[in-house]
PDB file with one MODEL, atoms N, CA, C and O in Angstrom:
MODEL        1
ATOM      1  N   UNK A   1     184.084  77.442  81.817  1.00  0.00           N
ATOM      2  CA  UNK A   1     183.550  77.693  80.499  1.00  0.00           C
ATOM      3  C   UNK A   1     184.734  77.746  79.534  1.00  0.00           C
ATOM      4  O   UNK A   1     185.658  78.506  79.824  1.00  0.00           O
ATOM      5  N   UNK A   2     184.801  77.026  78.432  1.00  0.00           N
ATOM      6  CA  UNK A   2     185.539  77.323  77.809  1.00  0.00           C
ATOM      7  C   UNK A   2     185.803  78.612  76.435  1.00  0.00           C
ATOM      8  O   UNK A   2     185.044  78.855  75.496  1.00  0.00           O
ATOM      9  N   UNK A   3     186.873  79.127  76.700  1.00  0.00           N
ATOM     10  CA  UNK A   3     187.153  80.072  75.994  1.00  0.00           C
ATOM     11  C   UNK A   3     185.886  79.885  74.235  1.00  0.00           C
ATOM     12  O   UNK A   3     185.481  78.951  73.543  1.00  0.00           O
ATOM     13  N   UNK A   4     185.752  81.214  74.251  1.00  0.00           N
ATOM     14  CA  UNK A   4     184.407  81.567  72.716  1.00  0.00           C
ATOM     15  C   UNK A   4     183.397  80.672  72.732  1.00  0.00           C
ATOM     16  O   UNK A   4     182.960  80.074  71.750  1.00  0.00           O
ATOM     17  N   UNK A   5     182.883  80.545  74.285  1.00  0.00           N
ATOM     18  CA  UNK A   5     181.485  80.516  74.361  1.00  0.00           C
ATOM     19  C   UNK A   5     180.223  81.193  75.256  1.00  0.00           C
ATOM     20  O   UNK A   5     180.339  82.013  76.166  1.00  0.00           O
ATOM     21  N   UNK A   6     179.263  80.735  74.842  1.00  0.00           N
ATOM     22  CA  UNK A   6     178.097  81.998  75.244  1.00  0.00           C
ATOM     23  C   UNK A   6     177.225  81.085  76.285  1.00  0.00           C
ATOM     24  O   UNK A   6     176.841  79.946  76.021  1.00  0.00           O
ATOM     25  N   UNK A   7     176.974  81.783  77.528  1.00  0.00           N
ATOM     26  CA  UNK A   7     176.530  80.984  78.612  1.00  0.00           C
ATOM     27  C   UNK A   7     175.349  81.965  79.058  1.00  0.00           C
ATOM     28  O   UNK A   7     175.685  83.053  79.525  1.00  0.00           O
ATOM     29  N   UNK A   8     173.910  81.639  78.940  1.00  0.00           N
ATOM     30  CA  UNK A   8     173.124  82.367  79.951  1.00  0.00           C
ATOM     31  C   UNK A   8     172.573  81.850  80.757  1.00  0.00           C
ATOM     32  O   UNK A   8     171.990  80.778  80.592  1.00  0.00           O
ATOM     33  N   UNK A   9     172.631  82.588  82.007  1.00  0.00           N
ATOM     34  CA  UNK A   9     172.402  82.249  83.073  1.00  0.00           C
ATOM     35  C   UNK A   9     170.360  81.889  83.611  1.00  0.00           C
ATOM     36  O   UNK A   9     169.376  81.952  82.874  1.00  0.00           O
ATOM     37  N   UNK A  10     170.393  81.714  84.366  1.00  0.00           N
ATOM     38  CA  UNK A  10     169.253  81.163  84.593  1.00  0.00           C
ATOM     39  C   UNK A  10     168.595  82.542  85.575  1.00  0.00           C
ATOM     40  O   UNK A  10     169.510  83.182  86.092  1.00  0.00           O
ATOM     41  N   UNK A  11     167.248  83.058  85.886  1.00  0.00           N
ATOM     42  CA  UNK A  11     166.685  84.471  86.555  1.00  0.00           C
ATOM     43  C   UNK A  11     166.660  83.623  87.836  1.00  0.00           C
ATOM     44  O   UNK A  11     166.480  82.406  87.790  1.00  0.00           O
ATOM     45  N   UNK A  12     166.875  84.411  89.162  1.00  0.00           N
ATOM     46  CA  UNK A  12     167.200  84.324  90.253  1.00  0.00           C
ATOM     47  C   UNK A  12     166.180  84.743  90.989  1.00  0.00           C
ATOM     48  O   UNK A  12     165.728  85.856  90.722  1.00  0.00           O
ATOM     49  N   UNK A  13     165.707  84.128  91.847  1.00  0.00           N
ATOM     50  CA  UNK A  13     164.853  84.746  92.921  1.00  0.00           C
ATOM     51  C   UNK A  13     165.252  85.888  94.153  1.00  0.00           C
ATOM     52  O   UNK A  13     164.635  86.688  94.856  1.00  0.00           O
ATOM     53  N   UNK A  14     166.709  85.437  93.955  1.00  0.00           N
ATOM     54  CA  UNK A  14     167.304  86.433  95.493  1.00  0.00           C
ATOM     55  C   UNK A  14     168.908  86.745  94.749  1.00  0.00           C
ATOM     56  O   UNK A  14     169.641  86.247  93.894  1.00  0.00           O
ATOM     57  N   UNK A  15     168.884  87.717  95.543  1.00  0.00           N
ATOM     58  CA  UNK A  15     170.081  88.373  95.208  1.00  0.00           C
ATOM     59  C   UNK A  15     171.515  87.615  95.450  1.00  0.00           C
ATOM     60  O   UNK A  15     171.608  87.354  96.649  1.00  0.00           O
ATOM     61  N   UNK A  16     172.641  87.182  94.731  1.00  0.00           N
ATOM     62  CA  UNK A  16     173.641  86.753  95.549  1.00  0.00           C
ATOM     63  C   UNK A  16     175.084  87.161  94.103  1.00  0.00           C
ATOM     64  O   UNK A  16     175.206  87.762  93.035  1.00  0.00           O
ATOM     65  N   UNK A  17     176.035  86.157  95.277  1.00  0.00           N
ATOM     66  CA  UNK A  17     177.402  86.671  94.913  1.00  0.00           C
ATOM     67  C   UNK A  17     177.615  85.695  93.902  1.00  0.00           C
ATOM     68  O   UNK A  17     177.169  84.548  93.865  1.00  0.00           O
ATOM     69  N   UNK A  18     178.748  86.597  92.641  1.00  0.00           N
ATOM     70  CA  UNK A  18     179.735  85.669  91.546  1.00  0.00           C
ATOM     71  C   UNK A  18     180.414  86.319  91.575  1.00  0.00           C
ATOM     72  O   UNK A  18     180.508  87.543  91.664  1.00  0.00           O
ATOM     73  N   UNK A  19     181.437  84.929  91.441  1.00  0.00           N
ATOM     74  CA  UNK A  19     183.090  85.349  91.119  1.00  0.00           C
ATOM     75  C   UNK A  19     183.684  84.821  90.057  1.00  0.00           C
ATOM     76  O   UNK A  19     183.465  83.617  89.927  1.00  0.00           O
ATOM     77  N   UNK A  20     184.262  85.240  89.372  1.00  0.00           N
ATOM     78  CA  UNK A  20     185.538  85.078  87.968  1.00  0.00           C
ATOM     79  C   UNK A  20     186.358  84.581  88.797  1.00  0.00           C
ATOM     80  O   UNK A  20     186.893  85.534  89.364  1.00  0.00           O
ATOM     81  N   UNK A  21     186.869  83.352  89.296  1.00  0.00           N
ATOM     82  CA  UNK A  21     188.250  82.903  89.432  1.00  0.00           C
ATOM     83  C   UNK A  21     189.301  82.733  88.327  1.00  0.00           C
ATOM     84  O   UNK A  21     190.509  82.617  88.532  1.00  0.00           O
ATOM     85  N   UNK A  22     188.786  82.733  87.307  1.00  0.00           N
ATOM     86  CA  UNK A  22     189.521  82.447  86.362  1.00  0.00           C
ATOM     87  C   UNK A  22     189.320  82.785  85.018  1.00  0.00           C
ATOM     88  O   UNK A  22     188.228  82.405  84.596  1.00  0.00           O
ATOM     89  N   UNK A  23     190.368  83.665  83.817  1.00  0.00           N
ATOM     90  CA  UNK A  23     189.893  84.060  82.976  1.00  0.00           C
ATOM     91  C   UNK A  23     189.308  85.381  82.709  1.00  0.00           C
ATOM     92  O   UNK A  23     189.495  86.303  83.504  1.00  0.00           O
ATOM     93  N   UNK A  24     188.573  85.539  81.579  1.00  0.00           N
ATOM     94  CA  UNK A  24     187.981  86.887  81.063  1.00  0.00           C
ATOM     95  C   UNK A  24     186.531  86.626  80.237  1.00  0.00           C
ATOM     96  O   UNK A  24     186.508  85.614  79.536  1.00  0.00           O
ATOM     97  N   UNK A  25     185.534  87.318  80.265  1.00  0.00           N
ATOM     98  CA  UNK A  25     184.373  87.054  80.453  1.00  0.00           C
ATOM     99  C   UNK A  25     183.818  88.964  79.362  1.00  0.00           C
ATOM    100  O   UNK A  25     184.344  90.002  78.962  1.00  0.00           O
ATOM    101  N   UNK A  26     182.862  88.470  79.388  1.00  0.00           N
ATOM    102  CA  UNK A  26     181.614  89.710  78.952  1.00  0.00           C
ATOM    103  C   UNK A  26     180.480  89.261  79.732  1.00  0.00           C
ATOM    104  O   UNK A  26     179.871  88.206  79.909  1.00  0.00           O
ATOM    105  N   UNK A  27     180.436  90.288  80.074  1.00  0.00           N
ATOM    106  CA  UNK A  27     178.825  90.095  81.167  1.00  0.00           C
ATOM    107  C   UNK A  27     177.943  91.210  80.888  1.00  0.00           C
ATOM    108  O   UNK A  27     178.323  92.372  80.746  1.00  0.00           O
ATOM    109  N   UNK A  28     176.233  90.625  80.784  1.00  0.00           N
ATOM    110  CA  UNK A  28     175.826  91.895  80.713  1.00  0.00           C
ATOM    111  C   UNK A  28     175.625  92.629  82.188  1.00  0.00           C
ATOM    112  O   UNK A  28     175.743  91.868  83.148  1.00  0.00           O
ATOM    113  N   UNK A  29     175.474  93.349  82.338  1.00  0.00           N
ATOM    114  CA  UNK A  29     174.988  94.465  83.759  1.00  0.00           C
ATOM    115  C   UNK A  29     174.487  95.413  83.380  1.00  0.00           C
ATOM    116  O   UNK A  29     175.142  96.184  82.679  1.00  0.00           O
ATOM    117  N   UNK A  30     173.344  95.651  83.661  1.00  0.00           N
ATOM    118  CA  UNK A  30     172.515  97.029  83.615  1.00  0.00           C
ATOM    119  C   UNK A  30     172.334  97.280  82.052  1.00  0.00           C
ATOM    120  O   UNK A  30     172.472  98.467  81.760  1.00  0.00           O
ATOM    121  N   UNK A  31     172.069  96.473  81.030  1.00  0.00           N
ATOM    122  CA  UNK A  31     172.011  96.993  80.158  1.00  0.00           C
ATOM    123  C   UNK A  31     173.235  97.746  79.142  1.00  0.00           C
ATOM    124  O   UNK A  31     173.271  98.492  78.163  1.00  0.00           O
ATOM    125  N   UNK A  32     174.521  96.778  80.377  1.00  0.00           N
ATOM    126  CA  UNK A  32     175.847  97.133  79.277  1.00  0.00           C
ATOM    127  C   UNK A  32     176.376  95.929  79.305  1.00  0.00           C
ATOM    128  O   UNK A  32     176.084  94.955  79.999  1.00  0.00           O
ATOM    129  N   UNK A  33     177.158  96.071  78.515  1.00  0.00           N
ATOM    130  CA  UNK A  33     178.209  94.739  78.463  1.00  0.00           C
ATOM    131  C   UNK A  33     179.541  95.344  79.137  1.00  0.00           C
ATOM    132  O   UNK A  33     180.288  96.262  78.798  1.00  0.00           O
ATOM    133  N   UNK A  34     179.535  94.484  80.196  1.00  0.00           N
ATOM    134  CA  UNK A  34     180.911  95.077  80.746  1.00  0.00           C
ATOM    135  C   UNK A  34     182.202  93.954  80.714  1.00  0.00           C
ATOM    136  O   UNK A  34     181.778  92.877  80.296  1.00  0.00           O
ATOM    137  N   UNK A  35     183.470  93.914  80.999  1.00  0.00           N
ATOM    138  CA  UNK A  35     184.516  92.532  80.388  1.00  0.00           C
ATOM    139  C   UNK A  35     184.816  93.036  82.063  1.00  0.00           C
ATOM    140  O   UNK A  35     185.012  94.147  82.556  1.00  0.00           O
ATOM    141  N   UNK A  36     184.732  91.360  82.774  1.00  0.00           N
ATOM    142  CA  UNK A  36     185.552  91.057  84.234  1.00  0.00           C
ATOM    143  C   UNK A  36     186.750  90.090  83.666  1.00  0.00           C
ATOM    144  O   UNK A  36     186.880  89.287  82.742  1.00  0.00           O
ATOM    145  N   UNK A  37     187.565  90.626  84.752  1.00  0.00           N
ATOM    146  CA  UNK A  37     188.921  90.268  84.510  1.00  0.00           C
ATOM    147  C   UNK A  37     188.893  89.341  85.793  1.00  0.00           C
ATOM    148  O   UNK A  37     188.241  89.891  86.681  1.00  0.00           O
ATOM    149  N   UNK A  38     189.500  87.845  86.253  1.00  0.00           N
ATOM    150  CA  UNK A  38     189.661  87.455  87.408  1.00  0.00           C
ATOM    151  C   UNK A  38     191.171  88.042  87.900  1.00  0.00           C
ATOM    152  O   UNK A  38     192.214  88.159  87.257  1.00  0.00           O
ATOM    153  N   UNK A  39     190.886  88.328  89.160  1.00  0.00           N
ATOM    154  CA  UNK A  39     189.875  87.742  90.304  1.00  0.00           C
ATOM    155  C   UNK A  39     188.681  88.563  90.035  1.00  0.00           C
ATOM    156  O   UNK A  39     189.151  89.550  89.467  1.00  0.00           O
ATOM    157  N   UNK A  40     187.431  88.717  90.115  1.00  0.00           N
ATOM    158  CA  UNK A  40     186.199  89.444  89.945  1.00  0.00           C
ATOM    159  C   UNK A  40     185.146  89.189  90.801  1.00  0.00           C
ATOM    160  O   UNK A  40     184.511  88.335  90.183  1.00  0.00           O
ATOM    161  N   UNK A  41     184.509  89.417  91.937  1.00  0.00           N
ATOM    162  CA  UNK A  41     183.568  89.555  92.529  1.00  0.00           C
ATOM    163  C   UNK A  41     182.322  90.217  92.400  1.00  0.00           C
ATOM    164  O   UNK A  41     182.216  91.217  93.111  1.00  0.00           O
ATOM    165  N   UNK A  42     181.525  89.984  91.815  1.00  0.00           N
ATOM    166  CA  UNK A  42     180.216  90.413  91.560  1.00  0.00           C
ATOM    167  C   UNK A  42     179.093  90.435  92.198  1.00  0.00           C
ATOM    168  O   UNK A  42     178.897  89.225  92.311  1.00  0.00           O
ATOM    169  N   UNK A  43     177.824  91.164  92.919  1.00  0.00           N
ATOM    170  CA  UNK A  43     177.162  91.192  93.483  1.00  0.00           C
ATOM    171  C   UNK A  43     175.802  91.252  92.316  1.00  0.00           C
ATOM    172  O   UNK A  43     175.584  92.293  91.697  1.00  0.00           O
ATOM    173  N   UNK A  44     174.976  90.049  92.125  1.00  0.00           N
ATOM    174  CA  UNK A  44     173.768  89.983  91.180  1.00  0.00           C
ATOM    175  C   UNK A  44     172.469  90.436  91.771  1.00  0.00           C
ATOM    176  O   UNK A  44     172.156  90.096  92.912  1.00  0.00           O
ATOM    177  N   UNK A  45     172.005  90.896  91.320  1.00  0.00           N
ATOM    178  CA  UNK A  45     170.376  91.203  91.995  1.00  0.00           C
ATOM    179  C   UNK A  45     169.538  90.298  91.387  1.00  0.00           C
ATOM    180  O   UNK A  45     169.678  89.762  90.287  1.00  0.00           O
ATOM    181  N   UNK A  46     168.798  90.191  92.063  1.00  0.00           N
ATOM    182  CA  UNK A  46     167.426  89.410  92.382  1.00  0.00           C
ATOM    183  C   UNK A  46     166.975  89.834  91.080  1.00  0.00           C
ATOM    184  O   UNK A  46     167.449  90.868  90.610  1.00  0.00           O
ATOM    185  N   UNK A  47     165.737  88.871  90.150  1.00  0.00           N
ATOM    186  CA  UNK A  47     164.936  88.943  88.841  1.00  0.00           C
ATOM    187  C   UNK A  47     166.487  88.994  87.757  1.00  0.00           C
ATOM    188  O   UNK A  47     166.224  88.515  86.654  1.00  0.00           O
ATOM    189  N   UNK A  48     167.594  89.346  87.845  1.00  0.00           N
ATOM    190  CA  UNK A  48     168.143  89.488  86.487  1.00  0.00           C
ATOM    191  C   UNK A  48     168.727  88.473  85.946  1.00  0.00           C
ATOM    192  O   UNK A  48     169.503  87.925  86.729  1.00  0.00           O
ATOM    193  N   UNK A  49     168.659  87.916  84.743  1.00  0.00           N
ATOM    194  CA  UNK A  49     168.962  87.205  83.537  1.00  0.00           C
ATOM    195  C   UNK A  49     170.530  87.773  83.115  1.00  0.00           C
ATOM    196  O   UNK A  49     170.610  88.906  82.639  1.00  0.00           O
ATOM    197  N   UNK A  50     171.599  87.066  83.279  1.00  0.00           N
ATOM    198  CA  UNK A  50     172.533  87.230  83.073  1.00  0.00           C
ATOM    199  C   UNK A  50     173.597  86.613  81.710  1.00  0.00           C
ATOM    200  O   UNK A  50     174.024  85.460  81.770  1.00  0.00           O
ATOM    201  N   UNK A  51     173.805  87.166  80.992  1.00  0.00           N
ATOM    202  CA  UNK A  51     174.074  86.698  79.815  1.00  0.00           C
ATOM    203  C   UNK A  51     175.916  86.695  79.719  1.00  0.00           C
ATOM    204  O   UNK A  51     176.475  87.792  79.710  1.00  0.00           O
ATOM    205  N   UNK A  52     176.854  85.272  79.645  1.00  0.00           N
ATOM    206  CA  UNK A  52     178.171  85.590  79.726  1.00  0.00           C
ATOM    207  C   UNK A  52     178.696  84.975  78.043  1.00  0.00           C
ATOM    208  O   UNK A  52     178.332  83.935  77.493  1.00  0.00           O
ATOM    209  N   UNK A  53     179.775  86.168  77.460  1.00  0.00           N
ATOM    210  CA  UNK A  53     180.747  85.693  76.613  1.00  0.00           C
ATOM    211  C   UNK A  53     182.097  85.312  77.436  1.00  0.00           C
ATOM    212  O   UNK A  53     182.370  86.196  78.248  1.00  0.00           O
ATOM    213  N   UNK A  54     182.993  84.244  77.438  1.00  0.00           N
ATOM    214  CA  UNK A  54     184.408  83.756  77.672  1.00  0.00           C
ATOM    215  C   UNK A  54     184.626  83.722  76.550  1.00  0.00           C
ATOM    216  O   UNK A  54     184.232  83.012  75.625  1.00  0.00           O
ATOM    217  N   UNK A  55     185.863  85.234  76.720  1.00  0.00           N
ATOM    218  CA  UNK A  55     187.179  85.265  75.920  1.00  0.00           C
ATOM    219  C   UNK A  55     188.058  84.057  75.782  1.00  0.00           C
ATOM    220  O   UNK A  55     188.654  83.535  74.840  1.00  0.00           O
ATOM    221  N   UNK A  56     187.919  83.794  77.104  1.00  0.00           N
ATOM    222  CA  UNK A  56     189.114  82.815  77.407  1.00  0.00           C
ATOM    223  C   UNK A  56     188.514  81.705  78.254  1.00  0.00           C
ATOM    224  O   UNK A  56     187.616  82.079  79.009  1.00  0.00           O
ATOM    225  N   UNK A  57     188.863  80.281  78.283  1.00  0.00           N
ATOM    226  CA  UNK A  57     188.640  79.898  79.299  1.00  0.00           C
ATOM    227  C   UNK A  57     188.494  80.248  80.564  1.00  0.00           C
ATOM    228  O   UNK A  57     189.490  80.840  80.980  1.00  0.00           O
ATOM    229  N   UNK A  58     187.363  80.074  81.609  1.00  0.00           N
ATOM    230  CA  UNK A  58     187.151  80.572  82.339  1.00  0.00           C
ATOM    231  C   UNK A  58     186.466  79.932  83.665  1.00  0.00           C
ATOM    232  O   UNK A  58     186.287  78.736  83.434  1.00  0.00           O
ATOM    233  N   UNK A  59     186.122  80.194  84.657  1.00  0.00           N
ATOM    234  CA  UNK A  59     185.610  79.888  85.976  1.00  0.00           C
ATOM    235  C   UNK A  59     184.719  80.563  86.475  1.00  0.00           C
ATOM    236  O   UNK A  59     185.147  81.377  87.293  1.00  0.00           O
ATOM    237  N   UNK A  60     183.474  80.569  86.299  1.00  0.00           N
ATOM    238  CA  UNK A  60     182.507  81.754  87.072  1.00  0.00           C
ATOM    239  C   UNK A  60     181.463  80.612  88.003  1.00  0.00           C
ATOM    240  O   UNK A  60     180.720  79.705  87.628  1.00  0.00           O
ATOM    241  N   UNK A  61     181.805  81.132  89.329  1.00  0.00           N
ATOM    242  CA  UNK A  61     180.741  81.000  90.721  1.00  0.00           C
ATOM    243  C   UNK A  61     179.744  81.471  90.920  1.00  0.00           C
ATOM    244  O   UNK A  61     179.916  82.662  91.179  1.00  0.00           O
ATOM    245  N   UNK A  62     178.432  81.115  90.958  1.00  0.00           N
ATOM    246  CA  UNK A  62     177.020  81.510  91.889  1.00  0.00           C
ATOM    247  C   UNK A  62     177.250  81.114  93.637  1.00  0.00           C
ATOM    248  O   UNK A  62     177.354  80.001  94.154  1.00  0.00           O
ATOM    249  N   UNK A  63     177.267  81.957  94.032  1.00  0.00           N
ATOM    250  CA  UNK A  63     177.048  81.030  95.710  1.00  0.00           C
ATOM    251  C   UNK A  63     175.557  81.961  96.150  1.00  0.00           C
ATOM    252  O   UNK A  63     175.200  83.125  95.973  1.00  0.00           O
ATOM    253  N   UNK A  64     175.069  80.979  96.680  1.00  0.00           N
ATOM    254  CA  UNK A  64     173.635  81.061  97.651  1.00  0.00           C
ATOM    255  C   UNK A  64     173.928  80.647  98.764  1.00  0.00           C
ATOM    256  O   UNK A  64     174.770  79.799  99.059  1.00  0.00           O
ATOM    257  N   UNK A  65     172.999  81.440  99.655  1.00  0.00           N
ATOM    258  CA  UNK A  65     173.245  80.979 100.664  1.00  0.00           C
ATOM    259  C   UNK A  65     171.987  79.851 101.620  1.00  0.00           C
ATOM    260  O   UNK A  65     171.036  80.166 102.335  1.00  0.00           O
ATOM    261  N   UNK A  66     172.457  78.682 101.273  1.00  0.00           N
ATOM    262  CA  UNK A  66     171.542  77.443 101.989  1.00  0.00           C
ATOM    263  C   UNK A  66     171.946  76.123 102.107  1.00  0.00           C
ATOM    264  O   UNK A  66     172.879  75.498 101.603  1.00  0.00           O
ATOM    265  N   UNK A  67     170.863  75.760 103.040  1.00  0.00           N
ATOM    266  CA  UNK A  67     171.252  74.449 103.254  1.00  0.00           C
ATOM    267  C   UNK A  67     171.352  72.976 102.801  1.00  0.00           C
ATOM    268  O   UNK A  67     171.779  71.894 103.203  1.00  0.00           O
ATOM    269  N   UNK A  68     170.461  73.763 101.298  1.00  0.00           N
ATOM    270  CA  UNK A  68     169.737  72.507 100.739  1.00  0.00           C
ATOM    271  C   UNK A  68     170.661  71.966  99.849  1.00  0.00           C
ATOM    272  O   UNK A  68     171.547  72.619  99.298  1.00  0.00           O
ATOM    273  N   UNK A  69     170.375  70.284  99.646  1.00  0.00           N
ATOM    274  CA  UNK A  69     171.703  69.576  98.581  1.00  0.00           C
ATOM    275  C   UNK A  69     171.026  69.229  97.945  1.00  0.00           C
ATOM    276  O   UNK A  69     171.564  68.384  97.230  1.00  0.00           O
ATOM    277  N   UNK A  70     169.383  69.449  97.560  1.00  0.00           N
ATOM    278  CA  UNK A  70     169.164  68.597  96.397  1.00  0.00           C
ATOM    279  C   UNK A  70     168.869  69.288  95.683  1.00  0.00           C
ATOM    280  O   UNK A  70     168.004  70.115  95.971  1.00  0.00           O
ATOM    281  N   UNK A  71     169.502  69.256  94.334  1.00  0.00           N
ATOM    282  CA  UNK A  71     169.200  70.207  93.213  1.00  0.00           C
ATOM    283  C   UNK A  71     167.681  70.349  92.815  1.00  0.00           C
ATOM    284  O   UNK A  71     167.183  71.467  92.682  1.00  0.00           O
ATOM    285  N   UNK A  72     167.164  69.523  92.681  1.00  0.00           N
ATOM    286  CA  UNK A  72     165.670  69.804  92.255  1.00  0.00           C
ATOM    287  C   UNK A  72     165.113  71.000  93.157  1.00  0.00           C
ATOM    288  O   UNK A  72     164.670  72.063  92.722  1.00  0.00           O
ATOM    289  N   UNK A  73     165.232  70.576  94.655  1.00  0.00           N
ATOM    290  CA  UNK A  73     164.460  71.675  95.509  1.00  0.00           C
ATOM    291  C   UNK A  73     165.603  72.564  95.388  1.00  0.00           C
ATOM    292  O   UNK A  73     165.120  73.599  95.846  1.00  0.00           O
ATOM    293  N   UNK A  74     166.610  72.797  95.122  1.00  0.00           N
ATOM    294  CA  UNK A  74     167.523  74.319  94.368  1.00  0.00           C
ATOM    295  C   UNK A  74     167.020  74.757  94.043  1.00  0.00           C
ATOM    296  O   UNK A  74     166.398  75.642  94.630  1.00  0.00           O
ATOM    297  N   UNK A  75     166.845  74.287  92.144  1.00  0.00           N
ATOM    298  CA  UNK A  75     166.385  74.680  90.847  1.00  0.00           C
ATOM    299  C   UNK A  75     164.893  75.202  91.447  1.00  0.00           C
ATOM    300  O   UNK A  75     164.722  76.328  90.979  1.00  0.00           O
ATOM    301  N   UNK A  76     163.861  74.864  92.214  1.00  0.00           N
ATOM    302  CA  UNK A  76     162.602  75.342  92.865  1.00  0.00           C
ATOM    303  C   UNK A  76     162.663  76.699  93.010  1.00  0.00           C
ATOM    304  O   UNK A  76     162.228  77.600  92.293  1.00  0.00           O
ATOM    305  N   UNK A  77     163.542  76.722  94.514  1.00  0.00           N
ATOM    306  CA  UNK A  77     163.848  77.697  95.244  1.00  0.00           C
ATOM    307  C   UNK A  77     164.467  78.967  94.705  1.00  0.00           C
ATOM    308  O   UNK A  77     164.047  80.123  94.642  1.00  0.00           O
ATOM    309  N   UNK A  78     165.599  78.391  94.336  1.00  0.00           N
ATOM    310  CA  UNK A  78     166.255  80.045  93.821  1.00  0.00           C
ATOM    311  C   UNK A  78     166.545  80.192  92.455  1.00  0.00           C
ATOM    312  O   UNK A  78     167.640  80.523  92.003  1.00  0.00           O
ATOM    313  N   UNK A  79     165.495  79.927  91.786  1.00  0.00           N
ATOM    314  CA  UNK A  79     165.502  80.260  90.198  1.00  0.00           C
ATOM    315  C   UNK A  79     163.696  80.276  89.680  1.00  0.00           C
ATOM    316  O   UNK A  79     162.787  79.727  90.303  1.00  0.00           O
ATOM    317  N   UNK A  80     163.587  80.905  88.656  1.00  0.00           N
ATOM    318  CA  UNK A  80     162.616  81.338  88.017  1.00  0.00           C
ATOM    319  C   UNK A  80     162.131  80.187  87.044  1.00  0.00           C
ATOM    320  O   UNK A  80     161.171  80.373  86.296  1.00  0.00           O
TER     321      UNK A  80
ENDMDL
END
């Protein structure tokens, strides 16, 4: 993402992991805005809508865990 822009994320069916490899970020969580610094590991829950500001250029990961490669049956499966 490049630095001073606004990225929201898509609602999730299942819970999984993000990481900040790179950069500085605003994320909401719980109804706060909290700033991850990389390296950053994040654990998302299931139903939440995630809303990111980059300070700076940046790198943020979703990983799921599956087997599937085709995005369409992705976008199905683990999103709202």
């Amino acid at each position: 993402m490049p630095g001073d822009s606004l990225v929201v994320g898509k609602t999730h069916r299942y819970g999984h992991l993000s990481c900040l490899s790179l950069g500085r970020v605003l994320v909401s969580v719980d109804d706060e805005i909290v700033e991850g610094l990389a390296p950053w590991t994040y654990f998302c829950p299931a139903g939440v809508k995630r809303v990111l500001y980059a300070l700076e250029d940046s790198v943020w990961t979703t990983f799921h865990g599956t087997q599937e490669t085709d995005i369409t049956i992705l976008e199905r499966d683990l999103v709202y």
